[in-house]
The first five atom37 places (N, CA, C, CB, O) and aatype in JSON, in Angstrom:
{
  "aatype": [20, 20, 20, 20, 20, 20, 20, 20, 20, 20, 20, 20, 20, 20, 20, 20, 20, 20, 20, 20, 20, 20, 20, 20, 20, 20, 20, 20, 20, 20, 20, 20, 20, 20, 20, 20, 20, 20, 20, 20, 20, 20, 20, 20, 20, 20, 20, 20, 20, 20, 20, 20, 20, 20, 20, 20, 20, 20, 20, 20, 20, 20, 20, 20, 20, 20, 20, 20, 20, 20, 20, 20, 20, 20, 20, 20, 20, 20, 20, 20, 20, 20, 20, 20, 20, 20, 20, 20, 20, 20, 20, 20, 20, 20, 20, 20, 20, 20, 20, 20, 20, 20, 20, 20, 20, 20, 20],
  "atom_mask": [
    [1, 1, 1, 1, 1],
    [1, 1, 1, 1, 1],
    [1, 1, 1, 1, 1],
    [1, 1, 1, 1, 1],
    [1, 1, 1, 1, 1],
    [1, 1, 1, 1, 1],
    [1, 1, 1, 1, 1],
    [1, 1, 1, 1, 1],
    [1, 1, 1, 1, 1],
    [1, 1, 1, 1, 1],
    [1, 1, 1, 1, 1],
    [1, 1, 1, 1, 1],
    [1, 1, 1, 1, 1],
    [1, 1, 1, 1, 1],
    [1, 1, 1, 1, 1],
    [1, 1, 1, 1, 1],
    [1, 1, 1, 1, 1],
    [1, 1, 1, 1, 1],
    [1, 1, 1, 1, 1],
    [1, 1, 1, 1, 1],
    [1, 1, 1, 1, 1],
    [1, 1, 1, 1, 1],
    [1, 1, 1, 1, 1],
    [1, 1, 1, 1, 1],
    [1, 1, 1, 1, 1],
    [1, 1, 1, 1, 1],
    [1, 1, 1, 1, 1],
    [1, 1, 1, 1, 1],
    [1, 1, 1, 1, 1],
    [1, 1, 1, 1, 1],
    [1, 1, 1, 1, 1],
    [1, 1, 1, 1, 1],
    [1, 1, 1, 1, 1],
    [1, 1, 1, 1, 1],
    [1, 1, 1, 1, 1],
    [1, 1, 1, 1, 1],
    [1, 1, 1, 1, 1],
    [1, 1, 1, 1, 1],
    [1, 1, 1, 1, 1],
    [1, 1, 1, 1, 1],
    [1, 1, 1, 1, 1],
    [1, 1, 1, 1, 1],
    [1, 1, 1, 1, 1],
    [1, 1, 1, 1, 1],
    [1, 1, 1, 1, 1],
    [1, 1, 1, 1, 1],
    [1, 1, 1, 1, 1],
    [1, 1, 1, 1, 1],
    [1, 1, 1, 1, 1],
    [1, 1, 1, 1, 1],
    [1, 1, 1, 1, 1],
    [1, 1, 1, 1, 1],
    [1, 1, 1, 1, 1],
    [1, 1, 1, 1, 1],
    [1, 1, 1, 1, 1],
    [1, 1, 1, 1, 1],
    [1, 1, 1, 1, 1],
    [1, 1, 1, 1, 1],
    [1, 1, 1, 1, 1],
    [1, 1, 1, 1, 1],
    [1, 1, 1, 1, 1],
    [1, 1, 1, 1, 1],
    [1, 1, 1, 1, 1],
    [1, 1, 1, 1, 1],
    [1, 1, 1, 1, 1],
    [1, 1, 1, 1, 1],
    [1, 1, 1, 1, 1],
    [1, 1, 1, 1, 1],
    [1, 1, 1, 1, 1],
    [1, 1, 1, 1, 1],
    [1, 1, 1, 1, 1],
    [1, 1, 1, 1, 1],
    [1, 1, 1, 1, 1],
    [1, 1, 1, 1, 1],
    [1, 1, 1, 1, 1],
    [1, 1, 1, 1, 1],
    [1, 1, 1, 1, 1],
    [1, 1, 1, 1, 1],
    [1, 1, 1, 1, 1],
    [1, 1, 1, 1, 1],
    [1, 1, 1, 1, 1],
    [1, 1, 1, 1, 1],
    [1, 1, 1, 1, 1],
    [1, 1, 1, 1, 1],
    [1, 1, 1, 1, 1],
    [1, 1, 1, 1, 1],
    [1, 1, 1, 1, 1],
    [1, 1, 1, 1, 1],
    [1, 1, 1, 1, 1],
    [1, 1, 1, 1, 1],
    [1, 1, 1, 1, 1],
    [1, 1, 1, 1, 1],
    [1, 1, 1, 1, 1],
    [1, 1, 1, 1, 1],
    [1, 1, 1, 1, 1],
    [1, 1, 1, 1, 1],
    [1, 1, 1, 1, 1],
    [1, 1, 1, 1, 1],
    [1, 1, 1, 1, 1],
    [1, 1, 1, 1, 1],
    [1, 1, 1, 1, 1],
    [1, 1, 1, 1, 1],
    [1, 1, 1, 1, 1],
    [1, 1, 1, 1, 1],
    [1, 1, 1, 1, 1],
    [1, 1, 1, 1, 1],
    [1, 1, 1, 1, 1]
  ],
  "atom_positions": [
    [[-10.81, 7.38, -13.58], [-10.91, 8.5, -12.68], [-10.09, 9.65, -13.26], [-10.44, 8.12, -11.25], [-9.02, 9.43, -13.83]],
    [[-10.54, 10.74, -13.12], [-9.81, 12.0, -13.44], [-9.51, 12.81, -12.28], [-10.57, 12.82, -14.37], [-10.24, 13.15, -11.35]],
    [[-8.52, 13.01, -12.46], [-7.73, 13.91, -11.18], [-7.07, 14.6, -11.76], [-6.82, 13.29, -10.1], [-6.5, 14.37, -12.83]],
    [[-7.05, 15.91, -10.85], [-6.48, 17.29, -10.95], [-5.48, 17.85, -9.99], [-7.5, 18.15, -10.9], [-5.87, 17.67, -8.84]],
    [[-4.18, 18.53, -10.07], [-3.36, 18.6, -8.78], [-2.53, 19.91, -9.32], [-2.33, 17.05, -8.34], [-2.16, 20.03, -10.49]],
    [[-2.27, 21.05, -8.07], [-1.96, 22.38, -8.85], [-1.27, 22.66, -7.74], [-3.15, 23.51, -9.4], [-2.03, 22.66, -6.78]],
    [[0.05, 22.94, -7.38], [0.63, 23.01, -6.26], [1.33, 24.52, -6.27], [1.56, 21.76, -6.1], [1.68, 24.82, -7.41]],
    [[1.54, 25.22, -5.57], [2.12, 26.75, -5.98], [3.28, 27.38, -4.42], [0.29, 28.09, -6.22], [2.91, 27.37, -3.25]],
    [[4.3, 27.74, -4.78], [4.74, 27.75, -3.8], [6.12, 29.4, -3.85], [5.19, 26.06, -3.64], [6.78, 29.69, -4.85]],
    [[6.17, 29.87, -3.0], [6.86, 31.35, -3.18], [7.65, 31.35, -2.22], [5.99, 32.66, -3.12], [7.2, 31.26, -1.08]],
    [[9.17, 31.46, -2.48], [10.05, 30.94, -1.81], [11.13, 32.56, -1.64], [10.66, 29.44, -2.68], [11.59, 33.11, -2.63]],
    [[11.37, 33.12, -0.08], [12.94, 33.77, -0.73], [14.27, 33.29, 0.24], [12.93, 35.8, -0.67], [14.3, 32.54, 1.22]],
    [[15.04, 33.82, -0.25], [16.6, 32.9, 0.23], [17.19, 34.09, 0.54], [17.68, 31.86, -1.06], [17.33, 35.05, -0.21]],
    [[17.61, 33.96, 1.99], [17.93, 34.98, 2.77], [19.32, 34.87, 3.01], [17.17, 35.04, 3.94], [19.89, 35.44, 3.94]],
    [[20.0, 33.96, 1.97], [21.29, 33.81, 2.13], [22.0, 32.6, 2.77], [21.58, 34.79, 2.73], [22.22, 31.8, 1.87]],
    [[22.5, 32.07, 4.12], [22.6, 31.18, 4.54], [21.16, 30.41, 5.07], [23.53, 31.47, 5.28], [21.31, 29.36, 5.69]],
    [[19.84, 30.89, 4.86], [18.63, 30.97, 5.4], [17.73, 31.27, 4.48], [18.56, 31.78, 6.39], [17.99, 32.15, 3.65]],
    [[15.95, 30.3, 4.47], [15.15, 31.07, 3.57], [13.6, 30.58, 3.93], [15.63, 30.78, 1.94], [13.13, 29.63, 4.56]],
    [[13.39, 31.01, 3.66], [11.66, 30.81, 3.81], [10.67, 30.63, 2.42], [11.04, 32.29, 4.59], [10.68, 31.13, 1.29]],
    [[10.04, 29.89, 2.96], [8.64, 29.88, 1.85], [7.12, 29.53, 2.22], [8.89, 28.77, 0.76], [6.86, 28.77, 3.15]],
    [[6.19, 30.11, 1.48], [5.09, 29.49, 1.66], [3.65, 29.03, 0.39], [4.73, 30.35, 2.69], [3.39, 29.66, -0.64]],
    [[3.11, 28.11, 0.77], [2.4, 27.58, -0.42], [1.24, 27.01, -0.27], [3.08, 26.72, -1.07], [0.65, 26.72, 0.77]],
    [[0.83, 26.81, -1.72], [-1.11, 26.27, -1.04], [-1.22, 25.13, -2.67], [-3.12, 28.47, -1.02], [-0.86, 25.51, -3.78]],
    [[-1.8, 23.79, -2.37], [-1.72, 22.77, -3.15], [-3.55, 22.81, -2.9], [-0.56, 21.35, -2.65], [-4.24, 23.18, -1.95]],
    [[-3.86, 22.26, -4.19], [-5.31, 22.14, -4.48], [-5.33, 20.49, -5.38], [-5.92, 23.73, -5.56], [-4.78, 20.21, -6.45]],
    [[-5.72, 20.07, -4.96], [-6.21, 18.34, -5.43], [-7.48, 17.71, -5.18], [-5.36, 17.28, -4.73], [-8.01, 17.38, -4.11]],
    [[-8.01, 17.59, -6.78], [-9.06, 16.56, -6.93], [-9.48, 15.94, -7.74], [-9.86, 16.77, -6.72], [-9.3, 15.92, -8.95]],
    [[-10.26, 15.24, -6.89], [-10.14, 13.46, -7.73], [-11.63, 13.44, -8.13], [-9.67, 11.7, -6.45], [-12.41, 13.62, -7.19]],
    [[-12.22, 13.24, -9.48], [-13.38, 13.77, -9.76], [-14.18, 12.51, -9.39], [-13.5, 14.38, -11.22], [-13.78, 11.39, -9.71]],
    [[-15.44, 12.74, -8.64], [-16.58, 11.65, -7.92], [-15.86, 11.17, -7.04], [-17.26, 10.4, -8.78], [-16.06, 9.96, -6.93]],
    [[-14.92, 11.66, -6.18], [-14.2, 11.35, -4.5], [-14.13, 12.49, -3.55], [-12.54, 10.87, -4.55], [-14.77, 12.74, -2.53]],
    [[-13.03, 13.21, -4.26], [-12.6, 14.3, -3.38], [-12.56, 15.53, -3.78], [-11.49, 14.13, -2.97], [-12.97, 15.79, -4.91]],
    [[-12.09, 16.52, -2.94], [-11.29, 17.44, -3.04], [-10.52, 17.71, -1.72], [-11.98, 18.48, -3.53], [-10.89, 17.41, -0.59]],
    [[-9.15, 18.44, -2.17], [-8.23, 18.74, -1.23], [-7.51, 20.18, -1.11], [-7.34, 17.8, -1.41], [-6.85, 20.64, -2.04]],
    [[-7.69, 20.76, -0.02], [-6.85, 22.25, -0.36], [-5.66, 22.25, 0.92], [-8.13, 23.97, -0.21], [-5.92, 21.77, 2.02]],
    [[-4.85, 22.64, 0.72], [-3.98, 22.41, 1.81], [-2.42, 23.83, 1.56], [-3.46, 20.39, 1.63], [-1.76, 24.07, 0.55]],
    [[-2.35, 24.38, 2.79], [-1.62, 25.22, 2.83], [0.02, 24.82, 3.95], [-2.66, 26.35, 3.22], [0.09, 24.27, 5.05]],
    [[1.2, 25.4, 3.01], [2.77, 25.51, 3.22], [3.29, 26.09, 3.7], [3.43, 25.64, 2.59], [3.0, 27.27, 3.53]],
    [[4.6, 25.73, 4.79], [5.07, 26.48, 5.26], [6.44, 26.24, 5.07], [4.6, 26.62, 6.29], [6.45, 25.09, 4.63]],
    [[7.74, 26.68, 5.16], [8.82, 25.69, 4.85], [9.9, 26.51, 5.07], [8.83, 25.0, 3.42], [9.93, 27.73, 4.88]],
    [[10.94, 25.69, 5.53], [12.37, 26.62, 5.76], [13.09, 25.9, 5.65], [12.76, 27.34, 6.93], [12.91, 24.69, 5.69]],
    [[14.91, 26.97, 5.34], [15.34, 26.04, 5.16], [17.11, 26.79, 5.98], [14.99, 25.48, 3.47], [17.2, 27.94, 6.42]],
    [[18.0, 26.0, 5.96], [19.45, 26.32, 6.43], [20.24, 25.86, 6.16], [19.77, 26.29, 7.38], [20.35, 24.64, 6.29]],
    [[21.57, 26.91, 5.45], [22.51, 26.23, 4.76], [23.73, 25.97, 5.57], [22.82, 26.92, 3.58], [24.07, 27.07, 6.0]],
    [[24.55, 25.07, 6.0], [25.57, 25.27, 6.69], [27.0, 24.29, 5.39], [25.13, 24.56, 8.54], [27.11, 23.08, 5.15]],
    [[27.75, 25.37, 4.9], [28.74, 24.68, 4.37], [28.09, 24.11, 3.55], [29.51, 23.92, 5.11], [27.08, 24.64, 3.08]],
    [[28.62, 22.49, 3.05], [27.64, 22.1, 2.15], [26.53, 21.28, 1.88], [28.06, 21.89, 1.57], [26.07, 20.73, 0.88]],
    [[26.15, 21.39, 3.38], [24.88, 20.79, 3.88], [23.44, 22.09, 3.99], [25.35, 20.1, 5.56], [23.32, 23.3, 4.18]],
    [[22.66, 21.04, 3.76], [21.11, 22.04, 3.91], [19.94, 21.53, 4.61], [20.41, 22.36, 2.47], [19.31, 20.65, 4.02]],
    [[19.63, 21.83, 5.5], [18.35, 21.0, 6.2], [16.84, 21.97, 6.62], [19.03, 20.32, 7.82], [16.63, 23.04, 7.18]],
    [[16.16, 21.08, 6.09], [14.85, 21.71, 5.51], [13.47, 20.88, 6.53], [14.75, 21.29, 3.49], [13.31, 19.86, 7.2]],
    [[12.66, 22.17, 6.05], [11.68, 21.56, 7.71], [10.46, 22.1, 7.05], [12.07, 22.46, 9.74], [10.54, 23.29, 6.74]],
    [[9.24, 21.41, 6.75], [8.03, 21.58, 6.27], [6.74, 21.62, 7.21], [7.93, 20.63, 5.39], [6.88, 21.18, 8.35]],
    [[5.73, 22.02, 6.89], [4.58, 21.75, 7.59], [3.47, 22.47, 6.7], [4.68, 22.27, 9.13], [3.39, 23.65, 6.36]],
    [[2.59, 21.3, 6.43], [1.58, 21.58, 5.78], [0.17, 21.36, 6.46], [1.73, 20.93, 4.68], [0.24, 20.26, 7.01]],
    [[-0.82, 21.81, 6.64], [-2.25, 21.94, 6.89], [-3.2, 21.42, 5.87], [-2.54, 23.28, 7.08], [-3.39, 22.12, 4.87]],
    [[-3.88, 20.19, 6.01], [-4.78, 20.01, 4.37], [-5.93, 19.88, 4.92], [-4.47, 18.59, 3.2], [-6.06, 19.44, 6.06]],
    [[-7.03, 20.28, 4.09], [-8.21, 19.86, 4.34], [-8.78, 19.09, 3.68], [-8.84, 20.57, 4.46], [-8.25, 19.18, 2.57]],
    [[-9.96, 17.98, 3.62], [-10.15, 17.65, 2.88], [-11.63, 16.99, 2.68], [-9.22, 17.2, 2.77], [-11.79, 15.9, 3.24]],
    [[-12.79, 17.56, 1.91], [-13.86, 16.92, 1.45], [-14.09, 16.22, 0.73], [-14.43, 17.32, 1.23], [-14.03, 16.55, -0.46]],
    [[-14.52, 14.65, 1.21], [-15.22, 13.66, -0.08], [-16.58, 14.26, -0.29], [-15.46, 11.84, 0.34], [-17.33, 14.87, 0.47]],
    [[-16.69, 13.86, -1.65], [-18.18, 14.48, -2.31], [-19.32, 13.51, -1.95], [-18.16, 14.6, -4.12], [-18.97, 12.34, -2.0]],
    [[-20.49, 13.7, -1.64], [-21.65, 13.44, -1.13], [-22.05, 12.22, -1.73], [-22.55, 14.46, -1.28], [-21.89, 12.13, -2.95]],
    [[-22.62, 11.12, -1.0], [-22.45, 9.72, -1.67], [-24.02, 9.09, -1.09], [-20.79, 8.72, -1.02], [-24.31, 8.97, 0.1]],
    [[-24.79, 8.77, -2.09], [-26.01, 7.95, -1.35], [-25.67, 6.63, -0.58], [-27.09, 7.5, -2.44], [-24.69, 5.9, -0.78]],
    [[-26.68, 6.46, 0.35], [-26.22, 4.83, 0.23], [-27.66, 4.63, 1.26], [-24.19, 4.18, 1.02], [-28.37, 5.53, 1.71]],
    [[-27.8, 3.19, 1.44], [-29.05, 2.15, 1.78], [-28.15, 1.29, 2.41], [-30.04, 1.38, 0.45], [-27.24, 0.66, 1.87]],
    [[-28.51, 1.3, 3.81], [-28.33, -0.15, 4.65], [-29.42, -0.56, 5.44], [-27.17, -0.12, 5.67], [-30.32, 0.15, 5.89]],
    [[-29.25, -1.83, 5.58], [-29.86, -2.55, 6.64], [-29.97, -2.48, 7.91], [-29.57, -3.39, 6.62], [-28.87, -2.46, 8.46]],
    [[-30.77, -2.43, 8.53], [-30.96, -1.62, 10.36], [-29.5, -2.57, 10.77], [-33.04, -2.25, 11.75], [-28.4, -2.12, 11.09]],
    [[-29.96, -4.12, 10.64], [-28.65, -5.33, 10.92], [-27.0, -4.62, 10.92], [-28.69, -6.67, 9.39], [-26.05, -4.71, 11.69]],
    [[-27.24, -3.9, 9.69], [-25.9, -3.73, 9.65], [-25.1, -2.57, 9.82], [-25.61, -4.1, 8.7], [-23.95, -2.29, 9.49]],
    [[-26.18, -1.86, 10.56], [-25.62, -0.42, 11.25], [-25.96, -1.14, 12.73], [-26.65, 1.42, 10.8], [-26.0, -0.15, 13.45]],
    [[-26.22, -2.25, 13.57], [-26.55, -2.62, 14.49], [-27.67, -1.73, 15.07], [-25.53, -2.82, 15.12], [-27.57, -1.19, 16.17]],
    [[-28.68, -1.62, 14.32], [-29.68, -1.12, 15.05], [-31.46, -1.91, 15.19], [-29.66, 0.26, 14.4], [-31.9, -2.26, 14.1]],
    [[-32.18, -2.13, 16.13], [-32.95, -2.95, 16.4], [-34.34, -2.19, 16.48], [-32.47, -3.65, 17.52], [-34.73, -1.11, 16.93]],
    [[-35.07, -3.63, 15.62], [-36.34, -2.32, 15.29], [-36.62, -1.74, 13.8], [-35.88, -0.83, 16.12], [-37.72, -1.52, 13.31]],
    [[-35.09, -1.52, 13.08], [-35.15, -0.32, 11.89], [-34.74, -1.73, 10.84], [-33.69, 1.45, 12.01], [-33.79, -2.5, 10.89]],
    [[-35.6, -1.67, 10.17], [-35.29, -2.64, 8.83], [-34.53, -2.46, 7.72], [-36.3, -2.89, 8.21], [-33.89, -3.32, 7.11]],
    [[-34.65, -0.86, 7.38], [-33.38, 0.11, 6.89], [-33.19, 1.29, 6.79], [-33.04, 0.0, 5.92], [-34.12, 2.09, 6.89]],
    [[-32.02, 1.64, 6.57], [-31.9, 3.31, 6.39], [-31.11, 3.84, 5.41], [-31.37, 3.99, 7.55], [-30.04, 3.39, 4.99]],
    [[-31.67, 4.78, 5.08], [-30.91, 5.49, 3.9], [-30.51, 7.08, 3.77], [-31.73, 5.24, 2.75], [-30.78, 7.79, 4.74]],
    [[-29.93, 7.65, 2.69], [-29.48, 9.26, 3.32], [-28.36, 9.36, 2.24], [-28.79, 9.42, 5.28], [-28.19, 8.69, 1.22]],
    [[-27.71, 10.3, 2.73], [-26.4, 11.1, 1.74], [-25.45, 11.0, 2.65], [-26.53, 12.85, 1.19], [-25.74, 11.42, 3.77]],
    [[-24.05, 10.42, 2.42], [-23.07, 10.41, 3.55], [-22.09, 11.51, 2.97], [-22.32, 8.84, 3.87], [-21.75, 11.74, 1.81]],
    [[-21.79, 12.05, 4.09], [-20.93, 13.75, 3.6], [-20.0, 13.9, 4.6], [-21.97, 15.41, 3.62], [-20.41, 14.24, 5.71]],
    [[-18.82, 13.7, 4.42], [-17.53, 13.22, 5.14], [-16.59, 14.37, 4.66], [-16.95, 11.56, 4.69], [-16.72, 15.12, 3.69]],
    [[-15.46, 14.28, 5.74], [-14.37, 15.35, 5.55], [-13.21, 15.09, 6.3], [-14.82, 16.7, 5.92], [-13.32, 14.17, 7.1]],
    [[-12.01, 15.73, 6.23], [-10.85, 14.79, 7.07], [-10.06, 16.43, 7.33], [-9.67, 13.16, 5.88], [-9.99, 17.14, 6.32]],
    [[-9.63, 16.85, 8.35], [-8.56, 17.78, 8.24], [-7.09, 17.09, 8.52], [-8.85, 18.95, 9.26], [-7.53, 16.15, 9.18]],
    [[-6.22, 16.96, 8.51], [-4.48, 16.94, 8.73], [-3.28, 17.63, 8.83], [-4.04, 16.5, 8.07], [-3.09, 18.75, 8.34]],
    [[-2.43, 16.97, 9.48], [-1.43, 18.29, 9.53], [-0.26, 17.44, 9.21], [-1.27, 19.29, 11.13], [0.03, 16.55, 10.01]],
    [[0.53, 17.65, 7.98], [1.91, 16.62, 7.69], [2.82, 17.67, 7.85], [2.13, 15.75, 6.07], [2.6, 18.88, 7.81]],
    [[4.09, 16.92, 8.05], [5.63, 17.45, 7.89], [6.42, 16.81, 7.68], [6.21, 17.97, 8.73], [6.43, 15.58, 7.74]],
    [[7.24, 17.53, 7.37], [8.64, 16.63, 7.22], [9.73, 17.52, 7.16], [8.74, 15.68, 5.87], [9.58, 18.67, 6.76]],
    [[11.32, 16.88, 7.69], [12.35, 17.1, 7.47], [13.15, 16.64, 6.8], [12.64, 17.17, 8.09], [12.88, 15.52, 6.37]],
    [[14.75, 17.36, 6.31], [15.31, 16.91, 5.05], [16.26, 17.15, 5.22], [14.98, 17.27, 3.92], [16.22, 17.47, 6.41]],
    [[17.1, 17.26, 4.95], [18.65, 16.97, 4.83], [19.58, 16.56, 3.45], [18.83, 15.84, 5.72], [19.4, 15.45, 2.95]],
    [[20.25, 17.2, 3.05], [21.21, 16.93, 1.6], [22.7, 17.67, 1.65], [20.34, 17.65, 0.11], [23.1, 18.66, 2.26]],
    [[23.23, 16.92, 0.88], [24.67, 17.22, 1.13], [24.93, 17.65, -0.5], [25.7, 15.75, 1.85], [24.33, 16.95, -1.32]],
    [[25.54, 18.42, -0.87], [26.05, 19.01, -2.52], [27.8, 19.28, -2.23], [25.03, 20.96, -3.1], [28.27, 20.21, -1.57]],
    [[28.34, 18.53, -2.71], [29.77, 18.95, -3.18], [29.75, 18.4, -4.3], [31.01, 18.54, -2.38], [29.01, 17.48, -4.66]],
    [[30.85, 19.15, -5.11], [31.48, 18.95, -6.31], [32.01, 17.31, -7.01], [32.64, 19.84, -6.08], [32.21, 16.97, -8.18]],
    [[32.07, 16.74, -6.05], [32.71, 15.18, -6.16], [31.54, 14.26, -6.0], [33.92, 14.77, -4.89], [31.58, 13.28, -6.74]],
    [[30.79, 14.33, -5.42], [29.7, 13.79, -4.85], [28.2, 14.42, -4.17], [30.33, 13.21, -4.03], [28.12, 15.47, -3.51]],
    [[27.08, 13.53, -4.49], [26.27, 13.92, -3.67], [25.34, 13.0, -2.65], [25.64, 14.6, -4.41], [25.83, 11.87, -2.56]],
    [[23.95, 13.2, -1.73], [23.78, 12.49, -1.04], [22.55, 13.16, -1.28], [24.52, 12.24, 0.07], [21.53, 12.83, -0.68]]
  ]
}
């Protein structure tokens, strides 16, 4: 399988505070494709930083023949059926974060 993944993201730092936003493109050649857009912040307190994401993806599998049996779609009467199955998924992920940076140690 060949897959492709291009992620891009534009960030500014407002000092104790910062913002960013971004858009990731992924695909998997004879499965998918994926486009999905970033949002992200972040806050520094001392020498802690905690960070908060949310992304939007969409996502199309590519068009797939297929042949079944009436039996095995439970349908009565139909001996079989066939067609192009064309599927898609939208989502919404996030996440939060947390890290600690001092000089002696980190986390």
């Amino acid at each position: 399988m060949s897959s492709t993944y291009a992620f891009g993201q534009l960030t500014h730092d407002f000092g104790r505070f910062g913002l960013g936003a971004g858009v990731r493109h992924m695909r998997d050649e004879d499965l998918s494709k994926t486009l999905g857009y970033q949002g992200s912040a972040f806050l520094d307190l001392t020498a802690a930083r905690f960070t908060a994401a949310v992304e939007s993806r969409s996502t199309d599998f590519d068009d797939a023949p297929f042949t079944a049996s009436g039996s095995d779609l439970g349908l009565t009467g139909v001996t079989s059926a066939s067609g192009i199955a064309a599927c898609s998924v939208d989502s919404l992920n996030y996440g939060l974060g947390f890290s600690i940076a001092r000089p002696s140690y980190s986390f």
